[in-house]
C-alpha positions in Angstrom: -19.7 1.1 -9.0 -16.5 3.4 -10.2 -16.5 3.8 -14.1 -13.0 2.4 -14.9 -13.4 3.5 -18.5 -11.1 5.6 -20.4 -12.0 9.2 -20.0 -13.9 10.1 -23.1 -12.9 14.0 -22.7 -9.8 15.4 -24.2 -6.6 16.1 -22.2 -7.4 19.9 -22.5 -11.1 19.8 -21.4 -9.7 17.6 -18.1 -7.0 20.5 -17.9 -10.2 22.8 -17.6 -12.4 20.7 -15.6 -9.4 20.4 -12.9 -8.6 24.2 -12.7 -12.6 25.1 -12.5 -12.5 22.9 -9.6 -9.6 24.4 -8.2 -11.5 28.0 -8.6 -14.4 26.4 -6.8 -12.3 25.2 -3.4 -10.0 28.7 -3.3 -7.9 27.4 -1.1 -6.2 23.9 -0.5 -3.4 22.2 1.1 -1.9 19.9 -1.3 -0.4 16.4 0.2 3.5 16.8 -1.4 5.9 14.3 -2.2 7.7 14.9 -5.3 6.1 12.5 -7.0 4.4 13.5 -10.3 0.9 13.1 -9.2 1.2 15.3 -6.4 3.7 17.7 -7.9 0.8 18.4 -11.2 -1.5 19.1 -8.7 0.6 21.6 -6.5 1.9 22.9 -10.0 -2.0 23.9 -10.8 -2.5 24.3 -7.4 -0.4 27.5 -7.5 -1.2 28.5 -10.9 -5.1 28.7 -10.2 -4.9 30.2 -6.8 -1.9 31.9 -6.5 1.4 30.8 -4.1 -0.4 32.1 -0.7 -4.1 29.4 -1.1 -2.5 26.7 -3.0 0.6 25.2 -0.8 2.1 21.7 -0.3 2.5 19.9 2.9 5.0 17.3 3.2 5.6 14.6 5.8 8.7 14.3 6.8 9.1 10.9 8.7 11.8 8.5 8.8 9.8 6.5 6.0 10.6 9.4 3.4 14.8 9.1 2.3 16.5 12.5 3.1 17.1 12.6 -0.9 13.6 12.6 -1.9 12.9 15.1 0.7 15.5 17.7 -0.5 14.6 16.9 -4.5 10.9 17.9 -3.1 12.4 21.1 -1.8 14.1 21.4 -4.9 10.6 20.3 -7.3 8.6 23.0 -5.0 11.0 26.1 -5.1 11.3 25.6 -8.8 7.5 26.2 -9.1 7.8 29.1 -6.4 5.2 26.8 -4.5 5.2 27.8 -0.7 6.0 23.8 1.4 5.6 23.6 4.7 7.3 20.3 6.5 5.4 18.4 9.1 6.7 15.8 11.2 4.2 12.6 11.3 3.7 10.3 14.1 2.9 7.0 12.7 6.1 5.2 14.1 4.8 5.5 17.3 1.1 3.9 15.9 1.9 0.1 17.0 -1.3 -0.8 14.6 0.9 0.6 11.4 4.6 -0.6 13.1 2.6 -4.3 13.1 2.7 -4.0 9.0 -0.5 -6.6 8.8 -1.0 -4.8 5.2 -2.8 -2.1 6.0 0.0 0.2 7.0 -0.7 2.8 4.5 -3.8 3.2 5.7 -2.1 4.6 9.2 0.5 6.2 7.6 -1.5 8.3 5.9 -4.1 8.9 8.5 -0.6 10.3 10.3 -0.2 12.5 7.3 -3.8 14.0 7.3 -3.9 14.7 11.0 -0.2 17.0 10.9 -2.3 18.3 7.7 -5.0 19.1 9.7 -3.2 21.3 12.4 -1.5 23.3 10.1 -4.5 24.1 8.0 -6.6 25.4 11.2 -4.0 26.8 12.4 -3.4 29.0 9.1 -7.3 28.8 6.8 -7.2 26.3 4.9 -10.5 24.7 4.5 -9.7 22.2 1.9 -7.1 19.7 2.1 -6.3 17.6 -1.1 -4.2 14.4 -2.2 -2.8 13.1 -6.0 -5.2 10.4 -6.4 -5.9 9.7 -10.5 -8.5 7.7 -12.0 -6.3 4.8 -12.1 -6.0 4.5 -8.8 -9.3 3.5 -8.2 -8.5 -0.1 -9.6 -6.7 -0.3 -6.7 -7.0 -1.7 -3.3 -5.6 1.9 -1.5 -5.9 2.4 2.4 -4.6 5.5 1.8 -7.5 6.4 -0.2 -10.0 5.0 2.8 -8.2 7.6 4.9 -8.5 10.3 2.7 -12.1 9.9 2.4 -12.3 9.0 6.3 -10.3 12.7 7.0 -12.7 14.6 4.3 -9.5 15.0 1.6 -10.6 16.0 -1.7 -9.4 14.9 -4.6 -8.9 17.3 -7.8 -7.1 15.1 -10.3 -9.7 12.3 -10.3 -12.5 14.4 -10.1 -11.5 16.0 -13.7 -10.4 12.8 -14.8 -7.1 12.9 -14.6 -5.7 9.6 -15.7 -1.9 8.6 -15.4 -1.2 9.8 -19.2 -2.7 12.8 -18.0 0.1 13.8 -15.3 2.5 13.2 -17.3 1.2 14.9 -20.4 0.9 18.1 -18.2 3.9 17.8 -16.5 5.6 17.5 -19.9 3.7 20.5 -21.6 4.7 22.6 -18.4 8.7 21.6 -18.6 8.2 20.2 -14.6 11.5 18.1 -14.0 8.9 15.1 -12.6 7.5 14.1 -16.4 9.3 10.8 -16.7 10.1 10.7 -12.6 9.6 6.6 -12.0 6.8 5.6 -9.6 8.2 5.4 -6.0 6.7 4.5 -2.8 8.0 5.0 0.9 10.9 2.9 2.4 8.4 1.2 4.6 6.7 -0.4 1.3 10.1 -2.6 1.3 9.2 -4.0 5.0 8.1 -7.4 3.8 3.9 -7.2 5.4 3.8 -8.8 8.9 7.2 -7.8 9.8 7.8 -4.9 12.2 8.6 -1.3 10.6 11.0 -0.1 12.6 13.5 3.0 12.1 16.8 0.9 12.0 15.3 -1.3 8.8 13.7 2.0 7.2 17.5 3.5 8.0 18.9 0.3 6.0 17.0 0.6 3.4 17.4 3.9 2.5 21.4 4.0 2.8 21.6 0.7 0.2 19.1 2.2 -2.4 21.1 4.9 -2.0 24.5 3.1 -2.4 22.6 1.7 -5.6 21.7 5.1 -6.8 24.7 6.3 -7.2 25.7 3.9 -9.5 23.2 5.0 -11.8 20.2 2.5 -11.3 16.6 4.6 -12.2 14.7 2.2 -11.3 15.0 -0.2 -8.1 13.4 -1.4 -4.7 15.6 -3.1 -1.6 13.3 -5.6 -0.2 14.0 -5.9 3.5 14.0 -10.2 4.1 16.4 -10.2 7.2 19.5 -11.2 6.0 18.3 -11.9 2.6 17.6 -8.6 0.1 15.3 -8.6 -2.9 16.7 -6.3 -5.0 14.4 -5.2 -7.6 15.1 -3.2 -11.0 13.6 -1.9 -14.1 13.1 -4.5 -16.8 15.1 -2.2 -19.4 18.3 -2.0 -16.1 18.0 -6.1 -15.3 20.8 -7.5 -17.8 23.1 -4.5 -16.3 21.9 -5.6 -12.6 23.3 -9.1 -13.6 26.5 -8.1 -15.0 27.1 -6.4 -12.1 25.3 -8.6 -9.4 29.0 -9.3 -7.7 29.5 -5.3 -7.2 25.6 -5.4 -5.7 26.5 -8.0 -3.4 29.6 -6.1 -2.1 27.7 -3.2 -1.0 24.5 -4.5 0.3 26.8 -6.6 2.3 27.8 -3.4 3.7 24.2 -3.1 5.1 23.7 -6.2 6.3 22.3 -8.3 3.4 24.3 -11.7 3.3 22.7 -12.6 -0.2 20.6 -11.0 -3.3 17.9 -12.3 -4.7 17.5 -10.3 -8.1 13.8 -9.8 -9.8 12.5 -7.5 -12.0 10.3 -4.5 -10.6 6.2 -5.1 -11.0 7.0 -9.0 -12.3 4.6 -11.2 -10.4 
């Protein structure tokens, strides 16, 4: 069984264990999103083994928004961390279009497979993925494909906890410290209705409408004509304020009424 207890070693000694098991693989591909997880690892990724053995790869797929894909070219040039862009083929896998909740599992197989191709192709023996000790609470097909495509894991492996990412990314100035939790626009496809690219495209242009007016914090939940539109607890009383200008423009997508919730309430 997993130990799910606190990690009893100091954030330092995990800082140590990590980067002596970064010395011992010498050269990894590093699954990128921009996220903090996977930006800490590419960050020691490069630091260990230099900008030419530690590189991200990222998937770009219409599941990933244009604007999280050009902050990750952003995140990776600021760490002069090489990124190479791979496009995925898991809209054409009818097994994770059917969304039966188990998607992830062929997204990220997708993921691992482009991976794969480009780390033949180029020496890489090792590929790698963010996952943290807390993810192992979790029920995470990704995870099943990592282990299923031989991905290693760094971060967990030294113990890395959530705390932990963010504590490093903080001590090392990285612009992802405080970066909220995301997920891809497919995780807003309600589970046993089609993915397809038109509601991934919807999605991502009224998140984006919300965005810009400011909101840190918030998922469009694709429901046909319905959207759930869910914000950060400390943004809700805003969201309500506002919820006439909300309507307005997710109207513009499509959405002919808002249901408001709080993001991670049951």
């Amino acid at each position: 069984m997993t130990d799910l207890s606190p990690p009893t070693s100091s954030h330092g000694e995990r800082v140590d264990r990590l980067h002596a098991g970064l010395r011992e693989l010498g050269r990894l591909a590093v699954a990128f999103s921009g996220g903090v997880d996977s930006t800490v690892l590419l960050h020691a990724a490069r630091e260990v083994l230099g900008r030419e053995n530690g590189v991200g790869v990222i998937a770009d797929s219409p599941s990933l928004p244009r604007a999280e894909l050009a902050e990750a070219r952003e995140i990776a040039a600021a760490m002069d961390a090489r990124l190479i862009e791979v496009r995925t083929d898991e809209g054409n896998d009818e097994r994770y279009r059917a969304n039966v909740g188990n998607r992830c599992f062929f997204c990220k197989a997708a993921l691992f497979r482009a991976m794969e191709s480009f780390a033949a192709a180029e020496g890489f023996p090792f590929l790698s993925f963010g996952e943290i000790v807390d993810d192992w609470s979790d029920d995470r097909p990704g995870a099943r494909a990592a282990k299923q495509y031989g991905v290693v894991a760094p971060l967990s492996a030294a113990g890395f906890t959530k705390e932990d990412v963010r504590r490093y990314a903080s001590d090392r100035r990285l612009p992802v410290a405080d970066k909220p939790a995301s997920a891809c626009l497919a995780s807003r496809i309600p589970v046993g209705t089609e993915v397809t690219p038109e509601r991934l495209s919807t999605v991502e242009a009224a998140e984006a409408d919300l965005k810009a007016l400011g909101y840190r914090v918030l998922r469009v939940r694709h429901h046909g004509r319905k959207a759930r539109l869910e914000v950060g607890q400390a943004e809700e009383n805003r969201a309500r304020a506002e919820l006439a200008l909300i309507e307005t423009l997710l109207a513009k997508h499509g959405f002919e009424s808002v249901e408001l919730a709080v993001y991670g309430a049951t």
